[in-house]
PDB file of the backbone (N, CA, C, O) and the ligand in Angstrom, with CONECT records:
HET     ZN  A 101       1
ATOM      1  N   UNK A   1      67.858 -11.692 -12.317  1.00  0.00           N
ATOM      2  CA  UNK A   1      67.766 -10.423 -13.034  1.00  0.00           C
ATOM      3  C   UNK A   1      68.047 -10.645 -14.516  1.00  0.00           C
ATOM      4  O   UNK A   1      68.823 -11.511 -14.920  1.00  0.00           O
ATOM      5  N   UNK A   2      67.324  -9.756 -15.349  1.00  0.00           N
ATOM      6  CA  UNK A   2      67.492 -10.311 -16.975  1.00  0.00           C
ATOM      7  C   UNK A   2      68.269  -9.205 -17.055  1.00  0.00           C
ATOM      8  O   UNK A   2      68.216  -8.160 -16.407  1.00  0.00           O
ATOM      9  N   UNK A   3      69.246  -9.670 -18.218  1.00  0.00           N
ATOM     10  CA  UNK A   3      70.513  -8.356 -18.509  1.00  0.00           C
ATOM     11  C   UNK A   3      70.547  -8.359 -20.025  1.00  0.00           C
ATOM     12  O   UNK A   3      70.494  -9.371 -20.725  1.00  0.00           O
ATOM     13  N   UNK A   4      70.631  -7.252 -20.401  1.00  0.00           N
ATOM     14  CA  UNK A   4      70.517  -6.469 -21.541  1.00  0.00           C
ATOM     15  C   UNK A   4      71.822  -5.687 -22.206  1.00  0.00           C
ATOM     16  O   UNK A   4      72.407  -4.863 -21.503  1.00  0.00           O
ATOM     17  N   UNK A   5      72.307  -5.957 -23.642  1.00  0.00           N
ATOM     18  CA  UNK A   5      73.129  -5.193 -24.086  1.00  0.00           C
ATOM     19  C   UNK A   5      72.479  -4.160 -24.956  1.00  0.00           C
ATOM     20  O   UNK A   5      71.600  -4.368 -25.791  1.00  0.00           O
ATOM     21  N   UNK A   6      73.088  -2.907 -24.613  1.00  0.00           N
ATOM     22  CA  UNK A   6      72.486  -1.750 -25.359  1.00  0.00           C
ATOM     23  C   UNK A   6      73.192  -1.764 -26.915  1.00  0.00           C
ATOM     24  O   UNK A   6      74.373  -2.069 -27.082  1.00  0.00           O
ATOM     25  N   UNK A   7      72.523  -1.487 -27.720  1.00  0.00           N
ATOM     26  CA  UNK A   7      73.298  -1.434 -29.245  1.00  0.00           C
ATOM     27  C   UNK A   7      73.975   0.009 -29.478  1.00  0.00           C
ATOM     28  O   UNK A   7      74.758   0.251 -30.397  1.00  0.00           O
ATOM     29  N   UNK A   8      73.563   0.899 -28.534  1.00  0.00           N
ATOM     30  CA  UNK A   8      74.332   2.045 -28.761  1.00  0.00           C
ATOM     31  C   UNK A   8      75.469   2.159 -28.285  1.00  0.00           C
ATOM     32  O   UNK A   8      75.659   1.898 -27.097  1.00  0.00           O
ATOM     33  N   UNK A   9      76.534   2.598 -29.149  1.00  0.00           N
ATOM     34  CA  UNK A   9      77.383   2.479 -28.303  1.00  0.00           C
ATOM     35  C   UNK A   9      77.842   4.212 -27.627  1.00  0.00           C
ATOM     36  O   UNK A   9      77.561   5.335 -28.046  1.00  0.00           O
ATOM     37  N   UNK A  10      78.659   3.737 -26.414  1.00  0.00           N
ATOM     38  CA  UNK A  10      78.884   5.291 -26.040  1.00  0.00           C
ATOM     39  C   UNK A  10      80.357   5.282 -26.518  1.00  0.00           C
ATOM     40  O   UNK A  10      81.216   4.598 -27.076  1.00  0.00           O
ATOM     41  N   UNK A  11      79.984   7.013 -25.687  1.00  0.00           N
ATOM     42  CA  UNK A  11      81.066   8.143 -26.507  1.00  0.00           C
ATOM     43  C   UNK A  11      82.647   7.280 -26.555  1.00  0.00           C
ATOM     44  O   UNK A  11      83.452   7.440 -27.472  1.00  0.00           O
ATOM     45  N   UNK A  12      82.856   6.425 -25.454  1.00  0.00           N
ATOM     46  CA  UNK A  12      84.116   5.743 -25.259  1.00  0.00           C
ATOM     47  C   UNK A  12      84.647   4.299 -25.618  1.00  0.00           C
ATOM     48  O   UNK A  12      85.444   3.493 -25.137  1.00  0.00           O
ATOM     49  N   UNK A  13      83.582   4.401 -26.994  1.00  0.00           N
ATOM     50  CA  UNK A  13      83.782   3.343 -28.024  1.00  0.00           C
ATOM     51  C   UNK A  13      83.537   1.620 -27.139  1.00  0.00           C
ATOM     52  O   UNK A  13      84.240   0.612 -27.209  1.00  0.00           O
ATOM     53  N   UNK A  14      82.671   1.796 -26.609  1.00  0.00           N
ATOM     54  CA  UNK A  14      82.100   0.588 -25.529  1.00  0.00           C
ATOM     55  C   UNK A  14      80.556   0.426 -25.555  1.00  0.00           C
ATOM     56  O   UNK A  14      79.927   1.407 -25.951  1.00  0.00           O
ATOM     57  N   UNK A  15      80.046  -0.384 -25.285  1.00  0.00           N
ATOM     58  CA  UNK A  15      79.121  -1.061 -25.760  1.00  0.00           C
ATOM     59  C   UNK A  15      78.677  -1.524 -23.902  1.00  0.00           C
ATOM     60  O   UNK A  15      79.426  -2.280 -23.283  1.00  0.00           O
ATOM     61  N   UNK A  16      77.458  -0.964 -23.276  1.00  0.00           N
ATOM     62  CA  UNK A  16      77.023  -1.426 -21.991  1.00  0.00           C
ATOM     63  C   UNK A  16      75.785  -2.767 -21.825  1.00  0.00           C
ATOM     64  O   UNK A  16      74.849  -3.097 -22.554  1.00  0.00           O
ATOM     65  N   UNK A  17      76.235  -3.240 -20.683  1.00  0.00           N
ATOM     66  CA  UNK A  17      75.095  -4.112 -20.289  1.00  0.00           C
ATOM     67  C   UNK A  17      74.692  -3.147 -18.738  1.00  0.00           C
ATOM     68  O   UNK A  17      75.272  -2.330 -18.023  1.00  0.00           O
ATOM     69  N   UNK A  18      73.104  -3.960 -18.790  1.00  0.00           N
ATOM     70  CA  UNK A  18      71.955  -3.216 -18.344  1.00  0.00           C
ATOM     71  C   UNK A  18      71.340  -4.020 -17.675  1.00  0.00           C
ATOM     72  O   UNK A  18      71.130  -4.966 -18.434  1.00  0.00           O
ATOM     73  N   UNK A  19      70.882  -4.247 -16.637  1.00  0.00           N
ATOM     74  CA  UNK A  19      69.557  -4.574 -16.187  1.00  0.00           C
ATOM     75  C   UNK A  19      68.271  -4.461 -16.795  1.00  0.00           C
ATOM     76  O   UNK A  19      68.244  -3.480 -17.538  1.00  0.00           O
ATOM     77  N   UNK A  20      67.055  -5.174 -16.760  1.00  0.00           N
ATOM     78  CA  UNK A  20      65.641  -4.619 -17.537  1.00  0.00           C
ATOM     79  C   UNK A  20      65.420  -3.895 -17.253  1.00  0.00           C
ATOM     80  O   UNK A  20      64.489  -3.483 -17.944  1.00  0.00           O
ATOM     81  N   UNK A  21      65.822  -2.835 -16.070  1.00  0.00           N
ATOM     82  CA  UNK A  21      64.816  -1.491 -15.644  1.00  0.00           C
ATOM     83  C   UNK A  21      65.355  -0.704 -15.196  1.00  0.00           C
ATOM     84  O   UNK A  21      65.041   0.042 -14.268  1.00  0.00           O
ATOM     85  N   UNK A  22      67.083  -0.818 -16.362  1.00  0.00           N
ATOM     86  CA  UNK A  22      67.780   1.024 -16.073  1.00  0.00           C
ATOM     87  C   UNK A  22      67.210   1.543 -16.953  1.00  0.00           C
ATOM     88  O   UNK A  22      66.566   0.985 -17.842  1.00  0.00           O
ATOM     89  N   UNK A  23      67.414   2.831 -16.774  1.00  0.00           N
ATOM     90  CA  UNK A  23      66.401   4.180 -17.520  1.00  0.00           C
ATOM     91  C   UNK A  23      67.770   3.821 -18.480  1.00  0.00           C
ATOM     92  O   UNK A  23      67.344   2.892 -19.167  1.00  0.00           O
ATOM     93  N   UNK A  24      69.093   4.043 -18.868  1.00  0.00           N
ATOM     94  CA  UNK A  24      69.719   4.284 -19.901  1.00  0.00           C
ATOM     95  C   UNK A  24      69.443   2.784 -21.146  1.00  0.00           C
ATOM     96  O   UNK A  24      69.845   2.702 -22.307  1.00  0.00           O
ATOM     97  N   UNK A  25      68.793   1.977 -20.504  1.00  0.00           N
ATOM     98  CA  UNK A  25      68.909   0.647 -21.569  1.00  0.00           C
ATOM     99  C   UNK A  25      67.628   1.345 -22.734  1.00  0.00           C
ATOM    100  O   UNK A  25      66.615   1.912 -22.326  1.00  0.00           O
ATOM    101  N   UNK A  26      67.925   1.163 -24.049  1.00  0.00           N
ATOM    102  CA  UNK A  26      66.962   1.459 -25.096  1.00  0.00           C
ATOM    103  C   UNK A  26      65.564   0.707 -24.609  1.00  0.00           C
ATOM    104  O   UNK A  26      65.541  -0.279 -23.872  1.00  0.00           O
ATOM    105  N   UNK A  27      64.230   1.473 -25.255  1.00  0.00           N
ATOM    106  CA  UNK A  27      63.169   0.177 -25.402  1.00  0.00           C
ATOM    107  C   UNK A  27      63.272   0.079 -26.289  1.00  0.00           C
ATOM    108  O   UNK A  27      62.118  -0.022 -26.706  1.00  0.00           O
ATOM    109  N   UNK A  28      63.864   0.020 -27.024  1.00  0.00           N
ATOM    110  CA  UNK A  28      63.507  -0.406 -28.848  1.00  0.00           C
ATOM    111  C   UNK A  28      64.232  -1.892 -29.039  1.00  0.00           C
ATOM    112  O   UNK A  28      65.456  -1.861 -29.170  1.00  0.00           O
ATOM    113  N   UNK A  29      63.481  -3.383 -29.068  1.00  0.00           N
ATOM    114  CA  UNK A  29      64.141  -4.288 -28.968  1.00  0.00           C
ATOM    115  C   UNK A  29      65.218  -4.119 -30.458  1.00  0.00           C
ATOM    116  O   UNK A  29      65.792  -5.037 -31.042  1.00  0.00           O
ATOM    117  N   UNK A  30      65.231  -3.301 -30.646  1.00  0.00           N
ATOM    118  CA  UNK A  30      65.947  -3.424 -32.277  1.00  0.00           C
ATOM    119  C   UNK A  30      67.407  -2.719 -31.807  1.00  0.00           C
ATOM    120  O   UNK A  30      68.453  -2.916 -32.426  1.00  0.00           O
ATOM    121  N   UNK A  31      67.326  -2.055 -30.877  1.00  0.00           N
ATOM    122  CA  UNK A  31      68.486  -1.239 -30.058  1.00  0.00           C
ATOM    123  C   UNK A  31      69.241  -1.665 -28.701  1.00  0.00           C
ATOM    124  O   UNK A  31      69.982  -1.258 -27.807  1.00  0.00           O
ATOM    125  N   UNK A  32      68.512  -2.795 -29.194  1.00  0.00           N
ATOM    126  CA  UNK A  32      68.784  -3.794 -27.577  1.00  0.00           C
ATOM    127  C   UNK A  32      68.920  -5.501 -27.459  1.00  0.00           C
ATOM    128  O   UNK A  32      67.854  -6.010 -27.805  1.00  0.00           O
ATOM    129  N   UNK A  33      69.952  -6.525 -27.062  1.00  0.00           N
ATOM    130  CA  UNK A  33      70.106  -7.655 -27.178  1.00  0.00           C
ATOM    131  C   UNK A  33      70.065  -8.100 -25.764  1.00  0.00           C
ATOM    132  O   UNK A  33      70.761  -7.801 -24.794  1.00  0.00           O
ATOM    133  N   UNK A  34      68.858  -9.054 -25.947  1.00  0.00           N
ATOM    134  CA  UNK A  34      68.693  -9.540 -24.428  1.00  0.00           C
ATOM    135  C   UNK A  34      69.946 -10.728 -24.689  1.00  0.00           C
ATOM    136  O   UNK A  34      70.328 -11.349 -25.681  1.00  0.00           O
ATOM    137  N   UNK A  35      70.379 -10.682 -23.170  1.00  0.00           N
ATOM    138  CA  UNK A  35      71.590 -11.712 -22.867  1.00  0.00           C
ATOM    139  C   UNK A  35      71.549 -12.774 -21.799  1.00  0.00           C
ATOM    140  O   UNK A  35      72.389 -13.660 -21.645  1.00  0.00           O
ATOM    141  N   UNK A  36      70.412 -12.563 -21.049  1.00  0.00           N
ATOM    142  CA  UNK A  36      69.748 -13.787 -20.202  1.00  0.00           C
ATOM    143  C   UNK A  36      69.418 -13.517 -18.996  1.00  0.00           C
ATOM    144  O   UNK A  36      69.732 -12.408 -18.564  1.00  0.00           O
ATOM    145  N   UNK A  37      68.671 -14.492 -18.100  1.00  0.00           N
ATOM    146  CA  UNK A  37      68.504 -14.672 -16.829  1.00  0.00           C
ATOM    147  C   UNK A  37      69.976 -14.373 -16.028  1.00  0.00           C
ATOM    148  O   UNK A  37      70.859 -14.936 -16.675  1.00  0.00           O
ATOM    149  N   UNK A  38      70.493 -13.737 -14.941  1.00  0.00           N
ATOM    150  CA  UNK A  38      71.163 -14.482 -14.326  1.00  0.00           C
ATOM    151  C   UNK A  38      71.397 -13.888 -12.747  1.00  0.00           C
ATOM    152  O   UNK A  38      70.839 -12.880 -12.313  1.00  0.00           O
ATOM    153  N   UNK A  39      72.184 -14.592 -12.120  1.00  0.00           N
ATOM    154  CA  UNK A  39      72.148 -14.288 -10.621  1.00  0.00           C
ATOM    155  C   UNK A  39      72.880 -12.574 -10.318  1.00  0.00           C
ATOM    156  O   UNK A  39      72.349 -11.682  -9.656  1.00  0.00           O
ATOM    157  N   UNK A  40      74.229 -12.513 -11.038  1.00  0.00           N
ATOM    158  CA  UNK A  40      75.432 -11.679 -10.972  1.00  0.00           C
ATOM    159  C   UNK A  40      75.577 -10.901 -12.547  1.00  0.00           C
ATOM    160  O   UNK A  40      75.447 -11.549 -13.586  1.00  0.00           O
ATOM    161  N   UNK A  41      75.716 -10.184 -12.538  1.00  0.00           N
ATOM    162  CA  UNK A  41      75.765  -9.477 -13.775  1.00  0.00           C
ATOM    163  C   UNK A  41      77.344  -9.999 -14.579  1.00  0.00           C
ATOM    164  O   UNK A  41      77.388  -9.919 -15.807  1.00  0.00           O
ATOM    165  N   UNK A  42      78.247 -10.376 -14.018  1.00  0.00           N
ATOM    166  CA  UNK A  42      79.344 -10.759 -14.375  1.00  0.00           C
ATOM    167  C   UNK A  42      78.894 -12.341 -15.110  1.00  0.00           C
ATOM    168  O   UNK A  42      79.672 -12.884 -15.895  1.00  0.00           O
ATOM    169  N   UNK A  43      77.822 -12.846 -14.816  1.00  0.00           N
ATOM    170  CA  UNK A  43      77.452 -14.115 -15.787  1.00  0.00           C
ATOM    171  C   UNK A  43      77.200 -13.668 -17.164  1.00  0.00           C
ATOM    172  O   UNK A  43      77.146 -14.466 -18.100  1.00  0.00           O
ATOM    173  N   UNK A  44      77.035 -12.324 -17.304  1.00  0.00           N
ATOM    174  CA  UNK A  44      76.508 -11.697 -18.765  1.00  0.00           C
ATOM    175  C   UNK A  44      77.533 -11.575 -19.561  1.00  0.00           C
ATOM    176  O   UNK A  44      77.318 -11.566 -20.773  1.00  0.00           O
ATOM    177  N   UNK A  45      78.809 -11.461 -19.085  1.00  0.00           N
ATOM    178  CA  UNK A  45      79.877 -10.643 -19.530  1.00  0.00           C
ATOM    179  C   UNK A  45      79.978 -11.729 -20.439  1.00  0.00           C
ATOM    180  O   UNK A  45      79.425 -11.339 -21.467  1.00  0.00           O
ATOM    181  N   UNK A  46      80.476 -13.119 -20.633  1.00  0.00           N
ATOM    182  CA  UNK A  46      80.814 -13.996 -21.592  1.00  0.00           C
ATOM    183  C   UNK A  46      80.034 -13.999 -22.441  1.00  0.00           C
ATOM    184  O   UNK A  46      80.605 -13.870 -23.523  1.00  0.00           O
ATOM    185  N   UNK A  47      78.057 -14.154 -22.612  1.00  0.00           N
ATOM    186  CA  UNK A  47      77.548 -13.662 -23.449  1.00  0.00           C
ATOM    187  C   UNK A  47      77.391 -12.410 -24.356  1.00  0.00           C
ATOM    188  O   UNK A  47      76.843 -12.241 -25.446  1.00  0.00           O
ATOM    189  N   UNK A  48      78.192 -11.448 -23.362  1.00  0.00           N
ATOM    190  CA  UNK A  48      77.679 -10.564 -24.172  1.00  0.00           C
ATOM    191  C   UNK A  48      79.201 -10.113 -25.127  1.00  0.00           C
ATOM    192  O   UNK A  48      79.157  -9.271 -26.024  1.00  0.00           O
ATOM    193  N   UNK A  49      80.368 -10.779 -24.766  1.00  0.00           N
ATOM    194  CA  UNK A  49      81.517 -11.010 -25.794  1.00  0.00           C
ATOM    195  C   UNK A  49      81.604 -11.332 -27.316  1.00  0.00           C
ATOM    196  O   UNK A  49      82.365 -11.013 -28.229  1.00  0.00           O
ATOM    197  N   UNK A  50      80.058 -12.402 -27.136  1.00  0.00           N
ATOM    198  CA  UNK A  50      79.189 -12.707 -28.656  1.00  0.00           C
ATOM    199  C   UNK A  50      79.236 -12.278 -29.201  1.00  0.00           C
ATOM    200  O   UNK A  50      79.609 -12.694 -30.298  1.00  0.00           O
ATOM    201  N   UNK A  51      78.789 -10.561 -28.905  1.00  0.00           N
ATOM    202  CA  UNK A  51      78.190  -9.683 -29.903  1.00  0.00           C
ATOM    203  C   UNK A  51      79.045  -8.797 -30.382  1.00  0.00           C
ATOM    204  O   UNK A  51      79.306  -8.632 -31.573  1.00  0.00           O
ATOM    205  N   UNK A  52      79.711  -7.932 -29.028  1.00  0.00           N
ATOM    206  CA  UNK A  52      81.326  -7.357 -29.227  1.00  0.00           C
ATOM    207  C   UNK A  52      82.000  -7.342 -28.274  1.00  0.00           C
ATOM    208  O   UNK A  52      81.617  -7.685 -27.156  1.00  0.00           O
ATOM    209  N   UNK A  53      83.297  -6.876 -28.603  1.00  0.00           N
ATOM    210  CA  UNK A  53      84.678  -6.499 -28.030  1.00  0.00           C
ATOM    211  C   UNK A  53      84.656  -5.889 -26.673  1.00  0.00           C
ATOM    212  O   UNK A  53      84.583  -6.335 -25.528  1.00  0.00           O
ATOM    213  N   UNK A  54      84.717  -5.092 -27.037  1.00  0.00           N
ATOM    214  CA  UNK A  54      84.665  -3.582 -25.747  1.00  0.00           C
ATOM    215  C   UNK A  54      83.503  -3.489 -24.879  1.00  0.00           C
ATOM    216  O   UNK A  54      82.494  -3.119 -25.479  1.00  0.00           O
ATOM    217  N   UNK A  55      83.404  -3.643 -24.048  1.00  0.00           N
ATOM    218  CA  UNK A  55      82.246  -3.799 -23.139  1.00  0.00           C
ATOM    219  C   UNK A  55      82.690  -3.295 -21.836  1.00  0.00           C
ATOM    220  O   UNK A  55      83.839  -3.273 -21.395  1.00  0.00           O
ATOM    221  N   UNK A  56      81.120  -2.715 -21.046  1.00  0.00           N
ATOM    222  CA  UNK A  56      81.775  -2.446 -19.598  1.00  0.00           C
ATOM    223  C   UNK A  56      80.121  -2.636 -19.213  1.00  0.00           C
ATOM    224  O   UNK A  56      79.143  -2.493 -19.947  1.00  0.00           O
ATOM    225  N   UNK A  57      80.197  -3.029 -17.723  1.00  0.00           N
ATOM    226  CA  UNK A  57      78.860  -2.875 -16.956  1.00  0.00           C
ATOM    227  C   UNK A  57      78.444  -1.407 -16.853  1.00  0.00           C
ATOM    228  O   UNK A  57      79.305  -0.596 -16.512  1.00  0.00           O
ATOM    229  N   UNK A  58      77.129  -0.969 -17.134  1.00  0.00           N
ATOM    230  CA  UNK A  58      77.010   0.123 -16.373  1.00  0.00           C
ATOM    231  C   UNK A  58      76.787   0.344 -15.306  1.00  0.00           C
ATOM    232  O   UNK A  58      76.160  -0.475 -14.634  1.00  0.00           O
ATOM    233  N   UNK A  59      77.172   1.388 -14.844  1.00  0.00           N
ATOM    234  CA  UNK A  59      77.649   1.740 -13.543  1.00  0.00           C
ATOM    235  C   UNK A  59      76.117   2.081 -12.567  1.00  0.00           C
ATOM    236  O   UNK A  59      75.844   1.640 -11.451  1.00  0.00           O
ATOM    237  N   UNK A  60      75.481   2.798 -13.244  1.00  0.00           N
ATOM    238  CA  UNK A  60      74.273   2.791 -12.330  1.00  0.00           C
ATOM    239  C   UNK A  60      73.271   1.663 -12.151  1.00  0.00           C
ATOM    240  O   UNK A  60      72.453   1.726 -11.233  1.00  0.00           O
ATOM    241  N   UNK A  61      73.297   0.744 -12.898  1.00  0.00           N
ATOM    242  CA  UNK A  61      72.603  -0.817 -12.755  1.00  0.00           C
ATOM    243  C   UNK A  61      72.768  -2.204 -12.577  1.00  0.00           C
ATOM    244  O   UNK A  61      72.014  -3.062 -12.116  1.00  0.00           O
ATOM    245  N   UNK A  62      74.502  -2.273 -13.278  1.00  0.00           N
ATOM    246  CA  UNK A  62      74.679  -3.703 -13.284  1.00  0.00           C
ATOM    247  C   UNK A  62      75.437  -4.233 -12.203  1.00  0.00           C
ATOM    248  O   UNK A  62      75.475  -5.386 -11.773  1.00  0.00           O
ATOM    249  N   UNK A  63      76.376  -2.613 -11.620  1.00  0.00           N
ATOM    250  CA  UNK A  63      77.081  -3.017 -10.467  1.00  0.00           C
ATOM    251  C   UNK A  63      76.206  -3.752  -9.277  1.00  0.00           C
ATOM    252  O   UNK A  63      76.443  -4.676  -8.500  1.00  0.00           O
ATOM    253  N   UNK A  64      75.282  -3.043  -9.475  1.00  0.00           N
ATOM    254  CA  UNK A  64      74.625  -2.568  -8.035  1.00  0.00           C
ATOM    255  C   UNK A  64      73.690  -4.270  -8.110  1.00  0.00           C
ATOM    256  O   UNK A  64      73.352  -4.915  -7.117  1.00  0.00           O
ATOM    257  N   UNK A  65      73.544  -4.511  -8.995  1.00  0.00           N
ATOM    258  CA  UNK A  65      72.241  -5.794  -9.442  1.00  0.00           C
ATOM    259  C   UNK A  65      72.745  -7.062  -8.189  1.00  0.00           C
ATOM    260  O   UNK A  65      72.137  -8.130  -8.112  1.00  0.00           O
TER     261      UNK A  65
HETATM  262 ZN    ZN A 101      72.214   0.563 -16.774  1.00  0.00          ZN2+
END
């Protein structure tokens, strides 16, 4: 599964990763940082530390992936 950090951040000052084909991930690659191939969505989490701080999976896509 390819996983995606959204550049928006939400209301609770956090920053989500996404699957390619949750409805909440931006299409605008300019609003969006791809973070890679991987098996478990928890492989994303160290990449996506790169970019920022505060992070959480979202709940309707990455758990479930
Ligand atoms: Zn999602």
């Amino acid at each position: 599964m390819r996983y995606y950090l959204s550049k928006i951040k939400a209301d609770d000052d956090t920053w989500e990763i996404h699957t390619v084909n949750c409805r909440h991930l931006p299409n605008e690659n300019d609003q969006r940082i791809y973070l890679g191939d991987f098996t478990h969505c928890i492989h994303a989490l160290p990449v996506a530390k790169l970019y920022f701080r505060t992070l959480r999976f979202c709940p309707e896509c990455s758990l479930l992936a």
